[in-house]
Each structure stands twice: as C-alpha cells, then as structure tokens.
N, C-alpha and C positions, 0 to 999 in steps of 0.2 A: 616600517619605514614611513615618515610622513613629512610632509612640506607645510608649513602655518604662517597665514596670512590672519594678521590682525586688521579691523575695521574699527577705529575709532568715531561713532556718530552722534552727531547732536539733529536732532529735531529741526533745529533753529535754520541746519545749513539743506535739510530735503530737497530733492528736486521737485517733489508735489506731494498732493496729499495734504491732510492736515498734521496737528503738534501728537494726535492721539492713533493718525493711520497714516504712515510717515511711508515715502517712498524714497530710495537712493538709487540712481544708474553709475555704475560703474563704468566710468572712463576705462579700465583695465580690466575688460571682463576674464575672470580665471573658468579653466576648463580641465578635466579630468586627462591627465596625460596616460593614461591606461586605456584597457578595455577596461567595462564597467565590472567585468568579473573578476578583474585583477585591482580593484583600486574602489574608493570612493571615498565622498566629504563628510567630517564630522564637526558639526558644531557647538558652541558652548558662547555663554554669556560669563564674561570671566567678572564684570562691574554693570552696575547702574544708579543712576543719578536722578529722582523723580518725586517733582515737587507734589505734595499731599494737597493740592490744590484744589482735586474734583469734589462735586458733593455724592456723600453716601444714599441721600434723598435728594432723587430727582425727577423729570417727567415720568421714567417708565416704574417707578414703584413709591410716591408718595401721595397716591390717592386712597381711599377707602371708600368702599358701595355699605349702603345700608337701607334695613327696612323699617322702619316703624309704624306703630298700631297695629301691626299684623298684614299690609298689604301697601305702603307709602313707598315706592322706592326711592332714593337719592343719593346722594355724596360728597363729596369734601378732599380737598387734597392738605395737605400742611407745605409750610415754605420749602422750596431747596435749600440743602444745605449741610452741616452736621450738627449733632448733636450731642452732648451725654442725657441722662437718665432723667434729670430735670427740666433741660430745656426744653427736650422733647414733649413733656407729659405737660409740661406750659403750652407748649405749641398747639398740642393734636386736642387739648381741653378747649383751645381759646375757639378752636377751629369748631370745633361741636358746638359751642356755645352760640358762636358767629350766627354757625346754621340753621340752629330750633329757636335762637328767641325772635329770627322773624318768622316764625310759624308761632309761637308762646310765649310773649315778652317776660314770662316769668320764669323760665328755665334755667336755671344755673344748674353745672355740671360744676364736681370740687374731687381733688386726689388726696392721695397720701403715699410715702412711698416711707416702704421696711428697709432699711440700709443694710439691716444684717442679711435678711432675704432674698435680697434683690427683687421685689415684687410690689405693683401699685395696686392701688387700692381704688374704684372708681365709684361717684352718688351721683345721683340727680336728683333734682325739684322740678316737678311741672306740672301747673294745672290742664294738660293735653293732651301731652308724650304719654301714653304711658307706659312705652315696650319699646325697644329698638335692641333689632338687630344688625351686629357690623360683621358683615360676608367678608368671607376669606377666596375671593374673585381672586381664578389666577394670573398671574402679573402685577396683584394687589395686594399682597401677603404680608410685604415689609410692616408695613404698622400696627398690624394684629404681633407681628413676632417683637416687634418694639414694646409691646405692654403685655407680652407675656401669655400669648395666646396662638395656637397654629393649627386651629380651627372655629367654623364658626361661635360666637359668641353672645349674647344676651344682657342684657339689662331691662330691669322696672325700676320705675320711680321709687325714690326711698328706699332705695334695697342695695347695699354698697357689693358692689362686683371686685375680686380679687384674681390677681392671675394664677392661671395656672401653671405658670414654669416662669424661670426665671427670664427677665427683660434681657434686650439685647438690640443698643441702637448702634451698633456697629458691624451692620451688613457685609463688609469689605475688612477679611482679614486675609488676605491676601489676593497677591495679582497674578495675572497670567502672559506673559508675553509671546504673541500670536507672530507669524508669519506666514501671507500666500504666496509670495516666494520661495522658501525653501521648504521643501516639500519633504515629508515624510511618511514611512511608511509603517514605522514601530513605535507608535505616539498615538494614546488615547486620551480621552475624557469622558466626565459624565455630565455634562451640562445638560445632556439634555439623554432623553429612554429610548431606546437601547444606548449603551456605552458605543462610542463610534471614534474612528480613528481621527485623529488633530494635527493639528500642526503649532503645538504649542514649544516653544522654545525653552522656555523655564517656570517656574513657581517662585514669588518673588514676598516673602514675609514681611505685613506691614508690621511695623514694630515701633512705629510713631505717629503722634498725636495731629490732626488737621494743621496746613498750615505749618509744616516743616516738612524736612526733604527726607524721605527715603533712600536709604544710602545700602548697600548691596552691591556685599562681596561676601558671595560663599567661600567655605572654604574646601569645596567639592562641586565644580559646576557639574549641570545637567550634560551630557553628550548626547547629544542627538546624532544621528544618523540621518542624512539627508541622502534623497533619488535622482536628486540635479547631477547631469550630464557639464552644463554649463550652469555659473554665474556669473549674471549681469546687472541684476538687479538687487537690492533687498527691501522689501519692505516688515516692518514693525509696528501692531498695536497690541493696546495693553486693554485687557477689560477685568473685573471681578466675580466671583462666584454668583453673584446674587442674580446676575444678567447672560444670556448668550450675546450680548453687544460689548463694542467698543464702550471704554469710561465716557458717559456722556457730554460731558462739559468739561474737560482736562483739558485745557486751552494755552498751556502755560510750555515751554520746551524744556525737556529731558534727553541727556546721555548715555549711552551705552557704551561697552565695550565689549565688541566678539571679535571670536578668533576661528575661524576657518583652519581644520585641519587636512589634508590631501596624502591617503594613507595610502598605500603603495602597498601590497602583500608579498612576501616572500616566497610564496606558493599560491597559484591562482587558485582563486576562489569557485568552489559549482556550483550550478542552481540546483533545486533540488531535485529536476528531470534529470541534469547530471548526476546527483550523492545517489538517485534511484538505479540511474545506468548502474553507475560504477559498484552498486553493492549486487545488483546481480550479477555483471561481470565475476566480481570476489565470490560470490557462492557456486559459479559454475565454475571457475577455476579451483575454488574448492572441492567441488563434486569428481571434477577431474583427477585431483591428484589421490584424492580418498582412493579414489576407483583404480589408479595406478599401483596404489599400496598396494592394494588387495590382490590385483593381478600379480604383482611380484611374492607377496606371499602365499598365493597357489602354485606360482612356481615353484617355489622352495620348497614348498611340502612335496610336488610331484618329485624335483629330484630327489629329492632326501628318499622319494620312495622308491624312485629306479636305484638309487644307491644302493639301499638295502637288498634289494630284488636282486641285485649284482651282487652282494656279496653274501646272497645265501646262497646262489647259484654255484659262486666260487667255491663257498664252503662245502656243498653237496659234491661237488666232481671232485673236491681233495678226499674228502670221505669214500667214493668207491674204490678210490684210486687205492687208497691203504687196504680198504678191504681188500680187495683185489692182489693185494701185493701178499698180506697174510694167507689168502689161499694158494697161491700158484708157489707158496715155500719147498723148495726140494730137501727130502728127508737127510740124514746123516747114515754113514758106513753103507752104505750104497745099496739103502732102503733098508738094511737089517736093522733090529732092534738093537738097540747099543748094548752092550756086554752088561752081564750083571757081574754087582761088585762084593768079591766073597768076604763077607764082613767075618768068618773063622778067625778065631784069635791063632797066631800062628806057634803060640805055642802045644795045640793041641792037635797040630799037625804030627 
C-alpha cells in the first residue's frame, strides 16, 4: 500500500544553491505516517531535462605535467571545453608547441590520426628537446586517455609516437544525480577505493552531442529506498564519472521530475535483532513440540506395553482356569470303568 507524491522541479525556481547543487524547502513538508518498521519512502526520477552545456575539459582535469631532457619539469593545460578527436589533437599540439618554442624556436610538434583505428600518431623537431615525458599525475589523466595512453608515456625527437589504445575525448558518458538530502542506506558507488555507500539517485545516459539537451525517461526508473523520517527539503546535483565533484561549469537550469512513494506494509516489518528474535523463538517452539511428540510417543509405546502385559496376564489365568477345570472332571457310572461292549456277532450266540 503506498501514497505518491510528485515533485515537479526546475533549477530556475531553487530556493538556494546553485543551477548544478540545487536546493528546494518544502512549504508542505511530508512525514512518514507509520512507525519506521511499518512503512517507509521510496524514490525514483520518473524525467529529466538537461542541457549539455558543461565542458567535458575543465579546471580539475585539462592539464598535463611533463618532464623533459631527463630532469626539466613543467606543463600545459589546453582550453575548457569539448571536443571530438580532431579538435582536440589541434588543441593539445598547439598547446605543446606554445610551450617548447619558447624554450627552441624551432620545435614543431605534427599528428596524424587512423580513422579506422581510432589512434594518433605524434613527431617532433627540435634542436633542444630531446625526450619529453608526459606524467599520468593523478587528477591529470584525461589527456593521456584523450591520445590513447593510461600510463606514463615518452617521446624523442624525430621518432613518431603512436597510441597505445584507442582515443577517447569524451570523459562524460554518463551522469549521476546526487542527493544530501535524501538519504540512503542501500546505494553504492565506486568513485572512489573502497566501494562506499551514496546517495546517488539515478544513472542518467548521455546520448547527445554538446550543446543539446539531454532528455531522460527511462522506461524502469531507479527506486531507491530512502531512511528520511521526514521531508522537507530536497536538494539535487548532478556530476560525471571522470570526477568525485559536482559538473563543474553547468551554469545553465534543468528539470526534473520525482515521485515520492509512502509505502505502508501490510504486515510490520523487523529489524534484524527482531528476524533474530523471532527465528530463535521458531526453533525453541520447534524443539518444544519435537520433544512433545516424542513424549507422546513413549507414551504409546508404554501403553501399548501395559496392554499387552494385561492381556497375557488375562490370557494365563483363562489358561489355569481350563486346566483346572480338566482336572477336577468327575468320572462316569460312579467311578466304574464303563461297561465293555460285546462286539460277539449274535448269531453265534
């Protein structure tokens, strides 16, 4: 049995917070009309509406550390922003370049990219340079994984470098939509080592290109189970696998739509010091009745055996009794031997 309350929210209309960590107070805060044992909320994201706005490179992962000649450290970020496979390899070349020809005005870095492969190809020219390595620093990974590398990597002058696995400038294939509000307690993730519990609401597939809107309606929402006694609040943000943070720059308002369910059990629910109670209870009231059978079936046997004891008993005193009676017989013709019978045929009388 359950009660559902829908919340139709836009971003636009929050009471605080930003467009990406959105807060709402309920003028009508709803509350659990049970005890918690008998009842609780379950939630679900039945729509959502959200523009493809953010960039997939941004402060916390479009920089890259590097060493060169064996001991120079430095680095380089490329623009926020998105990219595919091109622009990027424009971008993160122009960015190198930028960097070593004020150190060797003659340095040019040049690509090439396999379209069947999905893999670039990197050269350099320098009368300087002659080694650089680009660190896979963590929080700094995205652009090694953009050119097809997810560990550290190398180059010499004149020696073209190829990746090792296929590119991949699209960090953000899906979203996550967060809540410190509604709290849960059977909701993990792995963002980060050990797997720890979350309070993630849904998994939300990008399935469109920068710069259009994300549109999501499952056709099975997520249920959550939520530990809220009361709601009064909710708040909502959304971030990507690539980061334990909110979307960084997602500045733009988006809609949702949840439904608040208020389930009501037909039979209370136990904790599990109760399901513990209650199954020891079931094995001593178990133990109990075993041990009743048993006593009733040593009963049965005991009579079954006075029974018989009774009527062999019976049987022996009917038995002296006939003996008895066969001896104490009185003779016939008043104790004489009965007459013998003259078998003489009478005609030889």
């Amino acid at each position: 049995l359950y009660t559902i309350y829908n919340f139709y929210l836009n971003t636009r209309y929050r009471t605080s917070g930003t467009a990406n960590n959105a807060d709402w107070l309920l003028q009508n805060p709803i509350t659990l009309a049970t005890n918690p044992k008998e009842g609780e909320w379950r939630c679900k994201v039945m729509s959502a509406c959200i523009p493809f706005s953010f960039h997939q490179f941004n402060a916390y992962n479009y920089k890259t550390f590097v060493i060169y000649n064996g001991s120079v450290n430095t680095s380089f970020v490329v623009s926020t922003g998105n990219y595919n496979i091109l622009t990027f390899a424009d971008e993160w070349t122009l960015r190198v370049n930028t960097l070593f020809q004020a150190i060797d005005p003659t340095f040019v870095m040049s690509y090439t990219y396999n379209f069947d492969a999905n893999l670039l190809t990197y050269t350099y020219i320098s009368s300087v340079i002659n080694s650089i390595n680009f660190l896979n620093t963590a929080g700094s990974t995205q652009c090694n994984l953009s050119n097809g590398f997810n560990t550290v990597w190398s180059m010499v002058r004149n020696t073209a470098k190829t990746s090792d696995q296929a590119c991949n400038v699209s960090p953000a294939r899906n979203l996550y939509m967060f809540s410190n509000s509604l709290i849960q307690n059977k909701s993990y993730d792995g963002f980060v080592s050990p797997i720890r519990t979350s309070n993630v609401l849904e998994c939300i597939n990008i399935e469109t290109t920068p710069y259009q809107y994300i549109q999501f309606r499952p056709n099975n929402s997520t249920v959550s189970v939520l530990t809220n006694f009361l709601i009064d609040r909710i708040n909502l943000s959304l971030q990507d696998e690539s980061e334990d943070i909110p979307l960084y720059d997602l500045v733009l308002n988006w809609s949702v739509h949840l439904v608040m369910e208020h389930w009501v059990y037909d039979k209370p629910q136990y904790s599990l010091e109760d399901s513990f109670q209650n199954q020891m209870d079931a094995t001593s009231k178990r133990d109990d009745d075993l041990k009743k059978m048993l006593d009733d079936k040593q009963r049965l046997i005991d009579l079954n055996k006075n029974s018989i004891e009774e009527l062999k008993s019976l049987h022996n005193i009917k038995t002296k009794k006939d003996v008895s009676k066969t001896t104490n017989k009185e003779p016939t013709n008043n104790g004489e031997n009965p007459p013998k019978t003259n078998s003489t045929d009478n005609t030889n009388q």
